[in-house]
Structures are given as C-alpha cells and as structure tokens.
Steps between C-alpha positions, in 0.01 A plus 500: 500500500304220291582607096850628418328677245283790681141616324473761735087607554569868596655730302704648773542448872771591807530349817788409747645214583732337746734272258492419156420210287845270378295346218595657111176639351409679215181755389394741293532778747755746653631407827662732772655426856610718717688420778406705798671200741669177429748366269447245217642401163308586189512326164377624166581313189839413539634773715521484876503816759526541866265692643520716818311762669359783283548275203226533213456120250321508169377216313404624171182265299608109437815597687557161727611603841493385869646509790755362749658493834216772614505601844246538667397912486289715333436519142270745279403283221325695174384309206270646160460449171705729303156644369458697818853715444369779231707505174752246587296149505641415137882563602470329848362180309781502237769577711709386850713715676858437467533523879223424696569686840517841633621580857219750509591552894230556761453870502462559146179579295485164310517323854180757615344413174492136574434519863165704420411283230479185707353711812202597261190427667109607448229505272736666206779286591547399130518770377718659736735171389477552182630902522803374752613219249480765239725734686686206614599405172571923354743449760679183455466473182755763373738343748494175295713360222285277260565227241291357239357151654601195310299189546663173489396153571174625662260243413734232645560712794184574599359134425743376758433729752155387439573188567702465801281774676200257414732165619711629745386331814513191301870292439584644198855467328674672194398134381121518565471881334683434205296189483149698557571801299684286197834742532845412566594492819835674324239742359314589865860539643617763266172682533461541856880554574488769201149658646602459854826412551350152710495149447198274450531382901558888617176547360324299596580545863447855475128435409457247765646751759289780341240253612625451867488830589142541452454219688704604794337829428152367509478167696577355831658161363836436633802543303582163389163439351541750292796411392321185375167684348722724239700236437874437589638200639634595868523716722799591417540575172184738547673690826775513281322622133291761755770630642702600198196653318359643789820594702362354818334212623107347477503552892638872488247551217210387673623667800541843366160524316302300774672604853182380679472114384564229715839383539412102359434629163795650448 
C-alpha cells in the first residue's frame, strides 16, 4: 500500500485474501472483513477488537483502520462507496458505528451474503455485487449502533500520513517530519497517538513492513536485503518490528505464501 489515503478507481469490489495489511489507512468507502479463517487485531479510530472466526469488521468512510498480528487465513474483504447501499449513503457518511464488530458466526445469512458476494463471477458480476452488498448491508445494518462522526485534526493527520508513506524507506525522525511539514514534533505526537494510539517510530515501521511483505510476497531477494530496501537499520530490529505486527517471522511469511521457493531466499 503506496498512499495512506486510498482514491479507490472502482466503486465496489470483493475478493479474498490470505492476511491483512498492518498499515492505518483511510477512504471514502465502506469496508467489510469477514473472517472465514485466521485471527488478527483490528483498529478503527481509536478502538481496538479481536477478531476470530465468523467475525464481521466495518470501517465506515474516513474511518482510519488497519490491521495487526493477522494470521495467516482466509479473509473476505468488501469495500464500496456508500452510494451503492440504496437509501442509506448519507447516514453511512455522517456516521461510525459505536462498535465496529459483529460475531456474525459462519452459518448465518450475513456470512452467506458475503461469501456469495466475493464468489461473484461472470459477465453480470457487478451487478450481481452490487445486489449482495445491498442485502449485505439490510442485514447488518439494523444490527449496528451509530454515532455522529466528528472530525478532528484531519488535515494534520492526513498530511502526515502523507508524508511518511511518501518517505518511509528513507531515515526519517520525529525531527526530520516536524522539520518538513513545519509542525511540532509535540503537535505530530498528539495527533498520531490520538488517531492511532502509535508513536511517530511505530509508524513508521509499520509502513516499512507494509512494504516488506510485498516484497517477500513478490520477489526472490533474500531477507536481509530487504530489510535494507524499506529501510531499517538491522536485521534485527526488522525480525523483531515484523514479528510483532505480523505475529510471525519474514521466513514463516515467505514460507507460508511461497511453499515452493528455494530455501537461500528465505
């Protein structure tokens, strides 16, 4: 994930996926995961929730979530603007839910709903989508307890997010940012521990894992030269950043998604 902030080019899509990105991120659309296997810890706002099997996560518009500790499992992931959902685009956008899980469990409708949504296939497969997210929503939605959304300190939230996404692989320091951006360092401390309950450093790292895992994902460079290309220091303190966002290690990581790569890039 490049941009913290997400300009998302389709209006709706649903797919699954085998872990889940640790990087905070933010976008004008309505976000669902379901957990069909796996474990992780979700974050929205300033509220934190375990999730388990059978779980169901919403992310309501400009909400900023993410997500940590994921196992490696299966996830349903649905995202669309809240002008798909018929009648209720206005109060999604002005409102987040109090609580943003529901243990759904695997044999109930919502759980069917979501599974067919993101097994949709064909040449109508859109608009198939778009009726499942529709009944996906009639069904969650009365099973939600909103709140009026209250934006504060978005500018300076988003223009550091910004920022470090756009720097991260780089040495930068609560020094250099405050420096760049012309804030406090005080300032970008309150902010991101308010918005995200993390410090500058947590970040930071987060991103630069974020960035790791594609590579691991996606390249056949060994571990420690990663390491180098997103940007920590050692070894060491990226074994030990990846393993408490990612609840395993780089060489479990790569070893669970890619089984079949040679042993010398692991």
């Amino acid at each position: 994930m490049n941009a913290v902030y997400e300009n998302k080019s389709c209006p709706m899509y649903a797919e699954t996926q085998r872990s889940l990105s640790p990087v905070p991120h933010l976008h004008k659309e309505v976000e669902i995961v379901y957990v069909r296997n796996g474990s992780c810890v979700a974050f929205a706002d300033r509220s934190s929730f375990a999730l388990r099997r059978g779980d169901l996560f919403l992310a309501f518009p400009n909400q900023i979530h993410y997500y940590e500790k994921a196992a490696v499992g299966t996830y349903y992931v649905l995202i669309s603007s809240p002008d798909v959902f018929f009648g209720l685009g206005s109060e999604i956008c002005n409102h987040v839910p109090v609580c943003n899980v529901l243990s759904v469990g695997e044999g109930s409708p919502v759980a069917g709903l979501v599974r067919r949504a993101v097994l949709a296939g064909g040449k109508y497969r859109m608009t198939a989508l778009h009726g499942y997210m529709n009944l996906l929503m009639s069904a969650v939605f009365p099973l939600l307890t909103l709140k009026p959304l209250i934006l504060s300190d978005n500018l300076t939230v988003h223009s550091v997010l910004d920022y470090c996404s756009h720097n991260c692989t780089r040495g930068i320091t609560l020094d250099t940012a405050a420096r760049d951006l012309h804030l406090s360092k005080y300032y970008i401390s309150h902010v991101l521990n308010q918005q995200l309950h993390l410090r500058f450093n947590e970040y930071v790292n987060t991103l630069r894992i974020d960035a790791a895992c594609d590579s691991l994902k996606e390249t056949d460079k060994k571990i420690a030269d990663i390491s180098e290309d997103v940007g920590f220091g050692t070894i060491r303190s990226f074994n030990r950043s990846f393993k408490r966002l990612m609840n395993m290690t780089p060489k479990r990581y790569r070893e669970m998604l890619r089984p079949d790569q040679p042993s010398e890039f692991r």
